[in-house]
N, C-alpha and C positions, 0 to 999 in steps of 0.2 A: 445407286452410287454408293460405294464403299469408302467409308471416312475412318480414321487412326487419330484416338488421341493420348495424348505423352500425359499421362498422372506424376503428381511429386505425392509421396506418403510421408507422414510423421517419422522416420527414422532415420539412423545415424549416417546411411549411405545419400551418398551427395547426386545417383543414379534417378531420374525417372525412368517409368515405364510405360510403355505402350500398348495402348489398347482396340480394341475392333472397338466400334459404335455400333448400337443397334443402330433399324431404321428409325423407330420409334423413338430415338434422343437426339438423332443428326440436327435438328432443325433449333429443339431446346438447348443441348449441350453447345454450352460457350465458356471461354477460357476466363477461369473466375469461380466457374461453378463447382459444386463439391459433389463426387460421386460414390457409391461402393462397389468395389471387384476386386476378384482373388486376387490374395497376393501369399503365396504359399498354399497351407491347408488351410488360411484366412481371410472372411472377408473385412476390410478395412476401408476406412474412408480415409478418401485422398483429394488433391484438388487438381484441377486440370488445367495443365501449364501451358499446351500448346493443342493446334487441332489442325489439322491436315488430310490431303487425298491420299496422301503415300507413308509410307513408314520404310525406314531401313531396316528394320528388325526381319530378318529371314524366316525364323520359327514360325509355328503355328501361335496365331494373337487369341488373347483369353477376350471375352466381352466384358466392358461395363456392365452390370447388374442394376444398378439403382441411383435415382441420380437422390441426393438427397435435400437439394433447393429448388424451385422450380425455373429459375433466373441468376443470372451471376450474383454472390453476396457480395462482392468486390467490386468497387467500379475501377477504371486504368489507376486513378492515383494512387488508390489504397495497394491498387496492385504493383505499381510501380514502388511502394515503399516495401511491400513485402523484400521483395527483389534486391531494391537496395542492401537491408537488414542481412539479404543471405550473405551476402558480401563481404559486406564490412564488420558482421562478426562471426563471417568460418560458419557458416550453421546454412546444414539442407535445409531445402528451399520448404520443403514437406513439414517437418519441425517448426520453421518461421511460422508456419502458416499456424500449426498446432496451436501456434502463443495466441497467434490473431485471430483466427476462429477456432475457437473451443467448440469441438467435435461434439457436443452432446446439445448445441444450440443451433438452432434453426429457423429459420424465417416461416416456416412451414409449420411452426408450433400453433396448436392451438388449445386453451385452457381446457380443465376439465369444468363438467359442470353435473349437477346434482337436479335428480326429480323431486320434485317439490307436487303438494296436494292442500287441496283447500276444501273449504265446507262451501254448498253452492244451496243445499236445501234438503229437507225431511221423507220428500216426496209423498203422494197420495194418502199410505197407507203404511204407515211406519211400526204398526204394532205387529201388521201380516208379516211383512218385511221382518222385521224381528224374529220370530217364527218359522221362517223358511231361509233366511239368509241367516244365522246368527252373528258369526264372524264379522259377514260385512255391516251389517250393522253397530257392533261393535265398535266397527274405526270410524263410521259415522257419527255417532255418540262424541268420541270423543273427539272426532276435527272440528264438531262444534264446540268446545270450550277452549278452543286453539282460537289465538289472535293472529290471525291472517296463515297464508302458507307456510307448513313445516314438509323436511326431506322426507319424501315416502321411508328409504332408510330406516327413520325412528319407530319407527310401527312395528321393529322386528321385535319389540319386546311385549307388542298388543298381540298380534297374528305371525303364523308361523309361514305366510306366504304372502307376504305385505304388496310386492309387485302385479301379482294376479288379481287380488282382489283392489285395488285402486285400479287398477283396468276396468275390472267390471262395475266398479263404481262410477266411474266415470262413461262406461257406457250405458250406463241408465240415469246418465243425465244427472247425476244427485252432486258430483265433485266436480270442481278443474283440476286440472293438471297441467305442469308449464315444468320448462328446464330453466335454472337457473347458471350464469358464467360464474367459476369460481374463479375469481379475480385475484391476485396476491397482495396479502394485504402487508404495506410498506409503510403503513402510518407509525411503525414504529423508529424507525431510520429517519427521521427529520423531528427537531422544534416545529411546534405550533408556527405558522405564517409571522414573522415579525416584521412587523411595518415600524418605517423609522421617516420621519421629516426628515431628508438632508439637502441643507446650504453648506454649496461647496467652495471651502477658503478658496483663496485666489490661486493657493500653490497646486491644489487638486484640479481647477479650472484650466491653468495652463496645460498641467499633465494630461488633462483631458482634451482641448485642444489639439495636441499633439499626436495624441493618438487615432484623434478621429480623423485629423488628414492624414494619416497612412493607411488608415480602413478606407480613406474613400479612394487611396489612391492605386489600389489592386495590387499592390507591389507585398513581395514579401519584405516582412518588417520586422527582424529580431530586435527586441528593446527591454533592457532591463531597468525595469521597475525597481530602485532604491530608497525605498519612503522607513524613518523611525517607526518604532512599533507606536502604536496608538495613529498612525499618521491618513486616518483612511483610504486604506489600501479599495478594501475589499466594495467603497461605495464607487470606486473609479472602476474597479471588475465590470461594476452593477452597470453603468453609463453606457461601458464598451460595448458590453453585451447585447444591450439594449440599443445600439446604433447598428449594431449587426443586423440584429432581426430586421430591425427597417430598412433592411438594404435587401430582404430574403436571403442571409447568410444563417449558419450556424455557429455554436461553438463549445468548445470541449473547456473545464478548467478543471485542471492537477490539484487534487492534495496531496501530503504527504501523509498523514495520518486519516484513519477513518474516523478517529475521535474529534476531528474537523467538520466531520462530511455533515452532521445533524443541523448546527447551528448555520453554518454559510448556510446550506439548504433550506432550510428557514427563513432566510433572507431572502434568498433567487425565488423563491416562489411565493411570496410577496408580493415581489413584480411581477414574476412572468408564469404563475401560476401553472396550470398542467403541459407545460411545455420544457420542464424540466425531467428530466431523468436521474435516478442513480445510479455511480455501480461499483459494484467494490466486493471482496470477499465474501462477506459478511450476508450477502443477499441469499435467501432461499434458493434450490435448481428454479422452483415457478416465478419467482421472481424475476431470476435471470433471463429467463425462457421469455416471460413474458415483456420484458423492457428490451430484450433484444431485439421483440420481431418489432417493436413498436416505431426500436430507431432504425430498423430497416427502411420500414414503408413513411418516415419521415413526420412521424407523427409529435418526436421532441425535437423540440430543435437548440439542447442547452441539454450537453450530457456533464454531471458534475462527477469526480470518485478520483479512487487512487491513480496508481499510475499504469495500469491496465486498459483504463477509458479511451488514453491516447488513442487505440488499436477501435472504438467504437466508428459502427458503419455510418456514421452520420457525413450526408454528401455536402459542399461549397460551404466549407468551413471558411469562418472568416475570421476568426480570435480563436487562439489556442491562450489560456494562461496559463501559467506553472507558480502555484503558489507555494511561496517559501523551498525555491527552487534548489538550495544548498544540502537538503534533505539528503542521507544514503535508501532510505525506503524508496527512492524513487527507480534505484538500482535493482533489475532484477540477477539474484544470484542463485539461483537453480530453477528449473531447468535451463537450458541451452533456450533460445541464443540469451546472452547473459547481458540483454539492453539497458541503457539509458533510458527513463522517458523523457527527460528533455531533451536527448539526442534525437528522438524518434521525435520530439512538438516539432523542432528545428527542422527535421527533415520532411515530417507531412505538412507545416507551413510552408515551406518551401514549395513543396507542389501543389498547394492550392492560391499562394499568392496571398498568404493570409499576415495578419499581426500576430506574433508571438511575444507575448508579454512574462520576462521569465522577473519574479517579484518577490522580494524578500528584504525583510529589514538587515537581515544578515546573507547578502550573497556569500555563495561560494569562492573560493581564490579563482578559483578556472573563469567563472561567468565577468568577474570582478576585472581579469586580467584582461578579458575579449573586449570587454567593453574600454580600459585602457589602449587596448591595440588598433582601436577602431574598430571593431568586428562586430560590433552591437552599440545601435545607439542606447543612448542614456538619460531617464527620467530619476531628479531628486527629489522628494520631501522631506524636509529638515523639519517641519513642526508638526507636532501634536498637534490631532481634530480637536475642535474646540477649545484649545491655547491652551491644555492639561501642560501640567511641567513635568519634566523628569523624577523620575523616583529620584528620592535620597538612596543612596548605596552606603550601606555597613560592609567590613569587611570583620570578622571575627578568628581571631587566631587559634584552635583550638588547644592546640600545646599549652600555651600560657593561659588558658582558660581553665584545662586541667589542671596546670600545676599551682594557682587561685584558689580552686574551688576543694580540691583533693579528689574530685572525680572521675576515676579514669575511669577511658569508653563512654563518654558523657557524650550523649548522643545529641541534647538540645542544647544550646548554650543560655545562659542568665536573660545575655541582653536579645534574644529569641523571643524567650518567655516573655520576661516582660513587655516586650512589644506588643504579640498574642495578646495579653490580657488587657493590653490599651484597648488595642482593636474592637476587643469584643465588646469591653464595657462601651464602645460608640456605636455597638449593632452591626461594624463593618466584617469583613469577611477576609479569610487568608487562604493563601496556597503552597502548600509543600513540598519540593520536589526532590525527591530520592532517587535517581537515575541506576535502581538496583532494585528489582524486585524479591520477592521472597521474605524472611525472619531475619532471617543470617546466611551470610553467602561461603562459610567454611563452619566445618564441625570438625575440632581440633582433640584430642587427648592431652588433656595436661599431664599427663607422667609420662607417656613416650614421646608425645608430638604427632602420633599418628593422625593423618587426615585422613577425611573420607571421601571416594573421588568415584569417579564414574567408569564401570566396569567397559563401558563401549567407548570413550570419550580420554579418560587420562584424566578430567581434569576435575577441580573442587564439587561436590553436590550442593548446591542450596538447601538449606532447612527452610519448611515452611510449614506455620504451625499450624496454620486452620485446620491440616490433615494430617499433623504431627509426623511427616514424611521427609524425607530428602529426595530431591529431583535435580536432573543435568537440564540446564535451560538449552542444553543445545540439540539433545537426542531425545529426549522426554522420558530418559530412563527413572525409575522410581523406587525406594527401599520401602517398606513399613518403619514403624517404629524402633530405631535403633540408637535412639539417645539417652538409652538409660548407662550404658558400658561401651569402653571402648574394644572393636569389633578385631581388636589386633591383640592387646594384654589383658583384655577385660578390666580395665580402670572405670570405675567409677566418676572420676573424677574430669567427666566432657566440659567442651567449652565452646558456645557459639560464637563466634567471630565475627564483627564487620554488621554494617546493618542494611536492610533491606526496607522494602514497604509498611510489610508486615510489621515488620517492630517500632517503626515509626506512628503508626497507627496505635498502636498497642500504648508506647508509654502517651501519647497525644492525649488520649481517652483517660489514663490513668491522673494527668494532671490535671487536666480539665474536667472534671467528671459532668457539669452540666451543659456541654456543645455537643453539636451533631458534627462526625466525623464520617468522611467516607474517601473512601481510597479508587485512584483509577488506575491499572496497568493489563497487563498480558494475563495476571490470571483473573481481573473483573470484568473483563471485557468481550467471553469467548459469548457471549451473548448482544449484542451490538445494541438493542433495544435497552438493555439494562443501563449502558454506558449510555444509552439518552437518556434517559430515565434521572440517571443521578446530574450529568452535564443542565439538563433544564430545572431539577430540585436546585443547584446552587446556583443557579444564574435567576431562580424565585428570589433567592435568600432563604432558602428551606433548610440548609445545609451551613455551617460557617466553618469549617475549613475541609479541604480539597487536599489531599495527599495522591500526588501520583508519579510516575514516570517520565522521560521525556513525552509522551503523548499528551501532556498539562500544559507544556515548557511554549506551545506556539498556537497562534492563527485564533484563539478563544479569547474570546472579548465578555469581560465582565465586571459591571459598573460598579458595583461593590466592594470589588476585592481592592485591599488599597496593602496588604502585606505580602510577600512574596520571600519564603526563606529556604535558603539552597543549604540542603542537610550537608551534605559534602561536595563542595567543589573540586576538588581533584577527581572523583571518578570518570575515569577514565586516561586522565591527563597523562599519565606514563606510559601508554599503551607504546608497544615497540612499530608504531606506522605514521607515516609522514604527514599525513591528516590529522594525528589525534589534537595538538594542539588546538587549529581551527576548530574542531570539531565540539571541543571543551569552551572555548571562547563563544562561540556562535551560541550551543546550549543556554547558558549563565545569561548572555544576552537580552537571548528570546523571552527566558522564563524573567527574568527582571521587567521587561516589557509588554506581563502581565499587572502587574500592579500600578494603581492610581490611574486610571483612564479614563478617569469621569471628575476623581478627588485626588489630593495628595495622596502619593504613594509612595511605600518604605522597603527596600531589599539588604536581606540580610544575608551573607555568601559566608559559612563556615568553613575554612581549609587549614589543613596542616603545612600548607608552603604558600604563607602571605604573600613573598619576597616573588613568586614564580610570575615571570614579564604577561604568561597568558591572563593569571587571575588580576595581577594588575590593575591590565589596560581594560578587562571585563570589567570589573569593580566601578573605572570610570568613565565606561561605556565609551572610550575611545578607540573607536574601529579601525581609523584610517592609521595612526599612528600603531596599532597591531600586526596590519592588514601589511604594512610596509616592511614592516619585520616579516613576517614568515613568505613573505615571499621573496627575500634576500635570500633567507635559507634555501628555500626551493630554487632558487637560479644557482646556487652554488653547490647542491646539492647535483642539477640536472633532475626532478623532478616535477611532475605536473604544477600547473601549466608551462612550464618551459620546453617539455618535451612530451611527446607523444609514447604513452606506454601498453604493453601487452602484459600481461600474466597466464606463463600458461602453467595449472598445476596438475600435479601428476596422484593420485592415489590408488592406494590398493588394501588388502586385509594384509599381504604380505611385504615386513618391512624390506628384506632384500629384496625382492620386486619392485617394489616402488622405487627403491634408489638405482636399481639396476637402469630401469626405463629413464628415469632421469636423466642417467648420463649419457646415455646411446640419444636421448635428443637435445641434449646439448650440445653433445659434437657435432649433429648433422646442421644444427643450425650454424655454427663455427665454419669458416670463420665470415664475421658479420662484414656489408658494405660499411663503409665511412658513413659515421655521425652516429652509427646503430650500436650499442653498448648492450650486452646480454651480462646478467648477472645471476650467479646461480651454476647448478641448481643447489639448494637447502629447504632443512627443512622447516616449514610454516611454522610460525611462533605455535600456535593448535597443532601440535603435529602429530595427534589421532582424534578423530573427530568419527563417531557412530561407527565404530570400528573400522577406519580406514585410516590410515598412515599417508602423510600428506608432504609434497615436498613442492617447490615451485623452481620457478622461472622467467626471472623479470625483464622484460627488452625496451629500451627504452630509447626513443630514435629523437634528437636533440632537432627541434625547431627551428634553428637556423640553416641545415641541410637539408629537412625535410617540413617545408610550410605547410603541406596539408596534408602530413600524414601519407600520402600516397606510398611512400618511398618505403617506409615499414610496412604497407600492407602487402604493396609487389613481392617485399623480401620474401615475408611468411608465407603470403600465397604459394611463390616458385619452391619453397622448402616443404610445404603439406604437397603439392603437386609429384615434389619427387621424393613421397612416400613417409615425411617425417613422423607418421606415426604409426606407421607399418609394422609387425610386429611385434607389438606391444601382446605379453605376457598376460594369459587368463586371470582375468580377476582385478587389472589394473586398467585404471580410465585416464585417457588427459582430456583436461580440458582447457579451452583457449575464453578468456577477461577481456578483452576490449578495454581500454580507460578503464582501470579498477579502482574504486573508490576505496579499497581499502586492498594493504596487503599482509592481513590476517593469517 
């Protein structure tokens, strides 16, 4: 019997292809499964979307070659969400799958492992043996002063054929020999096991309650989770999770940061010991390799990591969490498809029938709004675990702090310091957060003005002094040393600008000279182990103050820390995008709701625009009265959540290319159905970014026309269908945003 099956590939065309079946895969090969066959002068792996007696395809059919799972890695749902995803963000189905299974992982992995040798005995006559063997006796000698089995391996620096002779040693009886599995070792990626007694207040019991009759009740369960920071969130995860199992379910929980992943994880295995998994960047290939095939064959049943996890193969999911769901990290922005993962919890909850708990002290406007609309039920906690009180909130004017003290660019302010110094003379501990990595974020010439800006990018370089270099945080381009003259008049007379991590840390040390400082961002972190390393030093008390990034500012729980001081509040606050405001308030929030969670806690918010409604209502941690404001402006605005929006941007290395192509799909989208508003095109505030030239295109389809989105997605579908991006000019890309969380 002759079978054809229809493969989708990793690339841009929206086409499968069709293939012969050996005899030898008709039986194995099923739709799910991942296989290799030509495609071009290439062979690539693809996955297999359809399988059939007949094929319309006329030509001569190439064959499958290899299948590379031995069983579907998809079950229907997962496959069903692939499917979905092609959809609803414009992206072959081939690509989707790319995201979801990453081509270089396989269920069919198996670890490497290492020959190992042991001392077993001298045998009869060890001096003859000596004599006529020398070599081998040689490594007999010395495996007896070895404590237990070492890798044969090691012996290349005894003998110059270490394999041959551990054979023949072993065939005379004198050694064993055995394989050892080289396992990946992950101990670095978690805290030590923390066990914690918890009694749960009354308002976590109900929460709990609540949630548990919707896990018993098979139904899917979108439910935003709204508890204050310190509010124990994460001990109601721990319950959830834990009624799942007992039911034989699984479950997936979101972070947004990896700098998260150590400590929760710590805690979940605790409880639920080796039936946790990680996963996240950060992970070794063997690492990966190895926890993939693990949640294949169902061996965890509690996958914890970024927002990648969503897409992990773990079957009868029954709680997905999304912690601190308002996150942009949870947005993938390149490659294609350019997903939500909480659109992706919301949509594999859905077809497993599971609880989706999306939870943050700071929802998002969007999650915030759905749950007003009815579209998500709703869980509050208003108190602090164990009756902690609210930090005290400073707010510190810098202007007038400056013009007090005569210190311009006065990076810490008086009433900072002094705090600091309380603190420490009580042995308590502080956290600093600079949401600005680097020394200085501009290197300015004071006699022309000259800046120095990135030869691929257009825009400012970072100075950063550990390597005495300037770097683009956005292309990773990099100068040597060029802060002695300016690189335009040859002025001597440079000037760092603005402040970063690194300079924060620097004067820290300089006024403090006897604390232990240590700093957490993008560039301490390219080692993930390191960043456990230091997150468990201060959560000892080994460390007393914590300088770092937004990666400090959420979900890190530490009993000690009772100061929390926001170097600059405004950064970011003027950003030209309709989120930045939220996105500044939610920050100052989070990282204040670091401090005092065990003791009295004190936040101090440095800014040059006291008077600005965001810094405000942060200052007095009043959300809802914030919350109601920006989202006036967004209704009046026509912006998310009110409306349903697209972005689609266009780049190239050639600027008239890029604007040419712009316009040619602006028009073809022209002119829009009723309620659908296209604006644009222009160009991206970054409007060169790694040497491409960037221009966009925002449509944005108003909520009251269109309830569920449908109506904008028909529109664009029927306009890519009749060619909207056809002819597009060598060297120029568009690409289509779904829900953009930002329009950068």
């Amino acid at each position: 019997m002759i079978m054809f099956a229809e493969v989708a590939f990793p690339i841009s065309s929206y086409c499968q292809f069709t293939y012969k079946i050996p005899k030898e895969f008709i039986d194995s090969l099923q739709v799910g499964t991942r296989v290799k066959a030509p495609l071009g002068n290439r062979m690539v792996t693809g996955i297999v979307v359809n399988k059939s007696a007949k094929s319309d395809f006329k030509g001569k059919h190439k064959q499958i070659k290899e299948l590379v799972d031995h069983q579907p890695v998809m079950d229907k749902k997962l496959w069903k969400l692939v499917t979905w995803m092609s959809k609803y963000y414009f992206t072959p189905i081939g690509q989707v799958v790319k995201t979801v299974l990453p081509s270089n992982l396989s269920a069919k992995y198996t670890p490497p492992t290492t020959s190992i040798i042991s001392f077993k005995t001298w045998g009869d006559d060890y001096k003859q043996f000596q004599k006529k063997s020398p070599a081998q006796a040689k490594v007999l000698k010395h495996l007896s002063t070895q404590k237990g089995a070492i890798p044969i391996s090691s012996l290349k620096n005894l003998v110059s054929n270490p394999s041959a002779i551990s054979k023949t040693l072993f065939e005379k009886d004198l050694v064993d020999l055995d394989e050892v599995t080289n396992l990946p070792d992950i101990t670095g990626f978690t805290f030590s096991k923390i066990h914690k007694e918890i009694k749960f207040t009354d308002e976590q019991q109900l929460a709990i309650d609540d949630l548990s009759t919707k896990l018993n009740s098979g139904k899917f369960s979108p439910t935003l989770l709204h508890g204050v920071t310190g509010s124990g969130k994460t001990e109601i995860y721990i319950e959830l999770v834990r009624q799942a199992l007992e039911q034989n379910k699984s479950a997936i929980l979101l972070l947004p940061e990896i700098s998260l992943t150590p400590q929760i994880a710590g805690r979940f295995r605790a409880v639920f010991d080796e039936q946790v998994a990680l996963w996240h960047s950060k992970l070794s290939h063997a690492a990966r390799a190895w926890t993939w095939k693990k949640i294949c064959s169902g061996e965890f049943n509690v996958v914890i990591g970024a927002r990648s996890a969503i897409f992990a193969p773990i079957k009868n999911i029954g709680v997905i969490i999304i912690d601190e769901e308002q996150e942009n990290s949870f947005k993938q922005d390149s490659p294609e498809p350019r997903y939500h993962a909480r659109d992706i919890a919301l949509m594999r909850g859905k077809l497993h029938k599971a609880v989706v708990l999306m939870s943050s002290a700071t929802p998002s406007l969007d999650s915030y709004y759905n749950y007003v609309q009815g579209k998500y039920d709703y869980i509050q906690l208003n108190d602090r675990f164990g009756g902690a009180p609210y930090p005290q909130v400073y707010v510190v004017d810098m202007i007038k702090e400056q013009e007090e003290t005569g210190k311009f660019q006065q990076v810490i302010s008086s009433m900072l310091q002094q705090k600091m110094e309380r603190k420490f003379a009580k042995g308590e501990q502080v956290i600093l957060l600079q949401n600005r990595r680097g020394f200085a974020p501009i290197m300015r010439c004071g006699d022309c003005g000259h800046v120095e800006t990135c030869v691929q990018c257009e825009i400012a370089l970072t100075y950063h002094s550990y390597k005495r270099m300037l770097k683009c945080h956005f292309c990773g381009f990099e100068t040597g040393d060029i802060t002695t003259a300016c690189q335009k008049c040859s002025s001597i007379n440079i000037k760092l600008l603005g402040v970063g991590t690194q300079k924060v840390e620097d004067i820290i040390a300089d006024i403090f000279s006897n604390i232990k400082v240590a700093r957490i961002d993008y560039d301490t972190t390219r080692k993930i182990t390191s960043m456990t390393n230091v997150l468990e030093q201060f959560s000892a008390g080994k460390i007393d103050v914590l300088i770092g990034t937004q990666m400090i500012a959420k979900g890190l729980d530490f009993d000690n820390a009772t100061l929390v001081g926001i170097v600059n509040g405004d950064t970011g606050l003027f950003l030209p995008d309709f989120r930045s405001g939220e996105k500044v308030f939610q920050l100052i929030y989070q990282a204040a709701g670091r401090s005092g969670r065990r003791k009295s806690g004190e936040v101090v918010i440095q800014t040059y625009n006291p008077d600005n409604p965001v810094l405000k209502h942060a200052a007095k941690l009043d959300q809802k009265t914030y919350y109601n404001i920006a989202l006036s402006e967004r209704r009046e605005l026509q912006y998310a959540p009110f409306s349903w929006m697209i972005r689609i941007e266009i780049e190239g290395a050639k600027k008239e290319h890029v604007n040419t192509t712009a316009e040619i799909i602006c028009s073809k989208l022209r002119p829009s159905p009723k309620g659908i508003i296209i604006l644009g095109p222009a160009n991206c505030y970054r409007e060169r970014l790694r040497s491409k030239y960037r221009m966009h295109i925002i449509l944005k389809s108003n909520k009251t026309y269109d309830i569920n989105g449908n109506k904008m997605h028909k529109y664009l579908q029927k306009r890519i269908s009749a060619k909207l991006f056809d002819k597009i000019p060598s060297g120029v890309k568009a690409f289509i945003d779904v829900n953009p969380v930002s329009v950068l």
